[in-house]
DRENLOPA-159632 format. One record per atom (N, C-alpha, C): x, y, z; residue number from 1. Coordinates in pm, whole numbers. Each point is the difference from the previous one (the first is absolute). Example, Ala and Ser with C-alpha at 12.3 -4.5 7.8 and 13.67 -1.06 7.14 Angstrom:
REM residues 2
+--------+--------+--------+-----+
|     px |     py |     pz |  nr |
+--------+--------+--------+-----+
|   1319 |   -569 |    780 |   1 |
|    -89 |    119 |      0 |   1 |
|     90 |    120 |      0 |   1 |
|    -35 |    105 |    -72 |   2 |
|     82 |    119 |      6 |   2 |
|    -77 |    109 |     73 |   2 |
+--------+--------+--------+-----+
REM end
This chain:
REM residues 75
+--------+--------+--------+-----+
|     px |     py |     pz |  nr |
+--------+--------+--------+-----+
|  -9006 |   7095 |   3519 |   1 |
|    137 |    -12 |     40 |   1 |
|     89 |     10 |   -124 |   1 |
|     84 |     74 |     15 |   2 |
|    100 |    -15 |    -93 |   2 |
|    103 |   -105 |     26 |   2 |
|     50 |    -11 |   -171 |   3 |
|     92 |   -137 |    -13 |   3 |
|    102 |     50 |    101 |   3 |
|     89 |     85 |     17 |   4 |
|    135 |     23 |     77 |   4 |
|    -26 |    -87 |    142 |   4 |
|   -135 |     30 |      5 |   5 |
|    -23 |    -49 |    193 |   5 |
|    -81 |   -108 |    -18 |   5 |
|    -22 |    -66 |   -117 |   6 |
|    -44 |   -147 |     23 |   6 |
|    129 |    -52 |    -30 |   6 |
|    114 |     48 |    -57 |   7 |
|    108 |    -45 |    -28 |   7 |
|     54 |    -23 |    164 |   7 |
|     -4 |     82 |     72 |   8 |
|     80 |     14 |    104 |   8 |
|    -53 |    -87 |    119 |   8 |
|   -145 |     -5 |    -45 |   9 |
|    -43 |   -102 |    122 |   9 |
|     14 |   -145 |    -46 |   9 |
|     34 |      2 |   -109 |  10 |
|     18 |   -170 |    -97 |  10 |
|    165 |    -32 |     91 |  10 |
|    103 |    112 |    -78 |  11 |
|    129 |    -41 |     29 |  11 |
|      2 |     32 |    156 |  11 |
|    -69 |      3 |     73 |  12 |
|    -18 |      0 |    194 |  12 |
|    -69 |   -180 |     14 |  12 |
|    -75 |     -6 |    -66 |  13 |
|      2 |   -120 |     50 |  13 |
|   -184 |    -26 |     52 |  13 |
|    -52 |    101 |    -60 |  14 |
|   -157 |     16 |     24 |  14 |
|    -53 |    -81 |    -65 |  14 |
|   -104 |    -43 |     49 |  15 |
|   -106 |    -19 |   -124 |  15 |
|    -96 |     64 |    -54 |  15 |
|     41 |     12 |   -157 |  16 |
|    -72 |    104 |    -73 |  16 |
|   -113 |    -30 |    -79 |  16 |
|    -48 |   -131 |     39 |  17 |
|   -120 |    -60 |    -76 |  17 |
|    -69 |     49 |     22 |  17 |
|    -58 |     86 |     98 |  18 |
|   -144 |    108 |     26 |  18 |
|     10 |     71 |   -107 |  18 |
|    110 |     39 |    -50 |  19 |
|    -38 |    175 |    -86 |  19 |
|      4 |   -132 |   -153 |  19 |
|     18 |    -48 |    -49 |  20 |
|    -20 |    -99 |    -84 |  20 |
|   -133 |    -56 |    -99 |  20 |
|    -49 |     22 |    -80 |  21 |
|   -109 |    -83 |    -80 |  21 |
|     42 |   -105 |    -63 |  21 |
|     38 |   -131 |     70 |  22 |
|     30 |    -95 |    -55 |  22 |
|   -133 |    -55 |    -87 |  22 |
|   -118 |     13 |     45 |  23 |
|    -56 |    -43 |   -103 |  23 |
|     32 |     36 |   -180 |  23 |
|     22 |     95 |    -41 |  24 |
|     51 |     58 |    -99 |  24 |
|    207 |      2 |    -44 |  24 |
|     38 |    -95 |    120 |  25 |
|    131 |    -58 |    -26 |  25 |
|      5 |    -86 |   -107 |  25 |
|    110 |    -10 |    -59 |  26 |
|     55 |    -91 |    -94 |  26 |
|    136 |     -4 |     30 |  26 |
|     57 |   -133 |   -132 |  27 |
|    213 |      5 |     27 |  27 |
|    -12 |     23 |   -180 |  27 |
|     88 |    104 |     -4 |  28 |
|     20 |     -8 |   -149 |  28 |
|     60 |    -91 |    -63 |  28 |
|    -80 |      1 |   -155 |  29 |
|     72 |   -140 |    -51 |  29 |
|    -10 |   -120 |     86 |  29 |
|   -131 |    -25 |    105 |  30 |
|     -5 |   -119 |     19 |  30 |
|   -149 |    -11 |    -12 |  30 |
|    -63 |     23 |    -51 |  31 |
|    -94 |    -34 |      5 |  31 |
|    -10 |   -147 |    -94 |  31 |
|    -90 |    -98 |     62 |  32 |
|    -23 |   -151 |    -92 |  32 |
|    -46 |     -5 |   -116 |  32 |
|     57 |    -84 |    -55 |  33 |
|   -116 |    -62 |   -132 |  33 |
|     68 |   -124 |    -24 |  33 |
|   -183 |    -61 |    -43 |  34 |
|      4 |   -169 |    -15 |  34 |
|     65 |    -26 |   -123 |  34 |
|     60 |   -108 |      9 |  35 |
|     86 |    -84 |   -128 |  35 |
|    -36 |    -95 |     13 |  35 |
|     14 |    -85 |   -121 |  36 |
|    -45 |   -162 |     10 |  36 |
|    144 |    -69 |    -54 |  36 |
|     49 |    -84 |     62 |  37 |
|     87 |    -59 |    -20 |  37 |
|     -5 |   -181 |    -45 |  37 |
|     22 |     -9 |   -100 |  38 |
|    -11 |   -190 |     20 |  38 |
|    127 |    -58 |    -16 |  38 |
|     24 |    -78 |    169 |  39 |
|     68 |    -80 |    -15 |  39 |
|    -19 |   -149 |     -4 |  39 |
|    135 |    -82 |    -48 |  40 |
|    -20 |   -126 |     27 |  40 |
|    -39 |    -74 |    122 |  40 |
|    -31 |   -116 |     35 |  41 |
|    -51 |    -49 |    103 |  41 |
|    145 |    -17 |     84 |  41 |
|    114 |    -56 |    -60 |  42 |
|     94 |    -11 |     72 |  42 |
|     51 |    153 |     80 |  42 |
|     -7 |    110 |    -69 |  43 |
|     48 |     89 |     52 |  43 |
|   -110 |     67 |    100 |  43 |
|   -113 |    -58 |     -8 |  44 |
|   -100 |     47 |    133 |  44 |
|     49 |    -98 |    106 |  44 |
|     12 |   -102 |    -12 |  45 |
|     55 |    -83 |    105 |  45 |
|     88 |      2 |     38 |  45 |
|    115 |     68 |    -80 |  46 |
|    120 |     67 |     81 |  46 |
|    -59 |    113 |     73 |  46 |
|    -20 |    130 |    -52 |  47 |
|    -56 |    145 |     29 |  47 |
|    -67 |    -77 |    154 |  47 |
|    -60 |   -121 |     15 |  48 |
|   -109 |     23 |    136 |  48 |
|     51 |    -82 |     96 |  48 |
|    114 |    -81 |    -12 |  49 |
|     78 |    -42 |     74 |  49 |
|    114 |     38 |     58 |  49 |
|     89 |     84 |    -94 |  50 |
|     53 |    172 |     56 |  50 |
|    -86 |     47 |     61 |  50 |
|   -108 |     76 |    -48 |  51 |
|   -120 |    115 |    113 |  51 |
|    -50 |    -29 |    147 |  51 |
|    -39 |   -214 |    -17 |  52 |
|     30 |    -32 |    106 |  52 |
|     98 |     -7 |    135 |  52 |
|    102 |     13 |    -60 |  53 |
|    185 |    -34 |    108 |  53 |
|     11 |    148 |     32 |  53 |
|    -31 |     96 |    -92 |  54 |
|     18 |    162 |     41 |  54 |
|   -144 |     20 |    112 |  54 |
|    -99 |    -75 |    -21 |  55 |
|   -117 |     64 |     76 |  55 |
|    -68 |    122 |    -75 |  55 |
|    -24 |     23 |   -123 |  56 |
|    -39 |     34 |    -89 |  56 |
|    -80 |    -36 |   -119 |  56 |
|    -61 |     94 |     -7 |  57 |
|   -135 |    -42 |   -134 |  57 |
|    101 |    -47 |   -129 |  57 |
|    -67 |    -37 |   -112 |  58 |
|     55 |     14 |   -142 |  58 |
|     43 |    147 |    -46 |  58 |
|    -91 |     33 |     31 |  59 |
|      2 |    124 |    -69 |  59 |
|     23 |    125 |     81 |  59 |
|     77 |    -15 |     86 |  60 |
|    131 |     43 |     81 |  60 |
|     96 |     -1 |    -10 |  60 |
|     20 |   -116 |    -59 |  61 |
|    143 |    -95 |    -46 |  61 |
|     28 |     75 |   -133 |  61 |
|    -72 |    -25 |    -83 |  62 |
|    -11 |      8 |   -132 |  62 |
|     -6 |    173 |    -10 |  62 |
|    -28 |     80 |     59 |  63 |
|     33 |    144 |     26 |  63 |
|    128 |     41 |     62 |  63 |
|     63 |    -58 |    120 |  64 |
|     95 |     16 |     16 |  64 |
|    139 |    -56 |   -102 |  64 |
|     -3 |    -65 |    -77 |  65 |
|     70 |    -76 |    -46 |  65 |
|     26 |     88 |   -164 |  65 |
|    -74 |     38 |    -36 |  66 |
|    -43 |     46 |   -106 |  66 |
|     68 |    188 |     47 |  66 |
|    -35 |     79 |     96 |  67 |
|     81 |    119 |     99 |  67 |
|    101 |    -17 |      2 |  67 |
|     92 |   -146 |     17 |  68 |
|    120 |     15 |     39 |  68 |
|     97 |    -11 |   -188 |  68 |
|    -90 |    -53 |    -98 |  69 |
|     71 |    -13 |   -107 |  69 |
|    -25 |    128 |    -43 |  69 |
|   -104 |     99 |    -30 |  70 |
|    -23 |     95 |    -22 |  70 |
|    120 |    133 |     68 |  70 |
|     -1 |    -34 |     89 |  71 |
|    160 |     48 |     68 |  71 |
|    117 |      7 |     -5 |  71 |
|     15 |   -131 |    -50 |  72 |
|    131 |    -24 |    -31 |  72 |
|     44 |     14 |   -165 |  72 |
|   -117 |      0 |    -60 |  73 |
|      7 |     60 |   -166 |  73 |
|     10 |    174 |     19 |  73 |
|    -30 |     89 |     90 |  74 |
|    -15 |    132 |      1 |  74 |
|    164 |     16 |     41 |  74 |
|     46 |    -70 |    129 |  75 |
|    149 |     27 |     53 |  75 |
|     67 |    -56 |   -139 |  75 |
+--------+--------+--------+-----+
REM end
């Protein structure tokens, strides 16, 4: 299939996951990597009592939080 008509069945409203190899998908520039971070005990006990009230991990928190400053240093 050509792109024009996977284009056209995307912007119709198809689903185009058949013609797709998601196994071999990626998101650019997102792929992970581990960091080690050490914090104080007080600021884990903040970090997990926030993560708690949101319904969220630590390190959810601590990713989102960290996205939104990263953001606002680029704007």
């Amino acid at each position: 299939m050509k792109a024009k008509e996977l284009d056209k069945k995307f912007d119709a409203g198809d689903d185009v996951s058949k013609y797709l190899d998601l196994a071999k998908a990626r998101r650019v520039n997102q792929e992970q990597r581990r960091v080690n971070v050490d914090f104080p005990a007080w600021m884990i006990h903040s970090l997990d009592r926030e993560a708690d009230r949101m319904g969220v991990t630590r390190q959810s928190i601590i990713k989102v939080w960290i996205a939104e400053r990263l953001k606002e240093k680029i704007a």
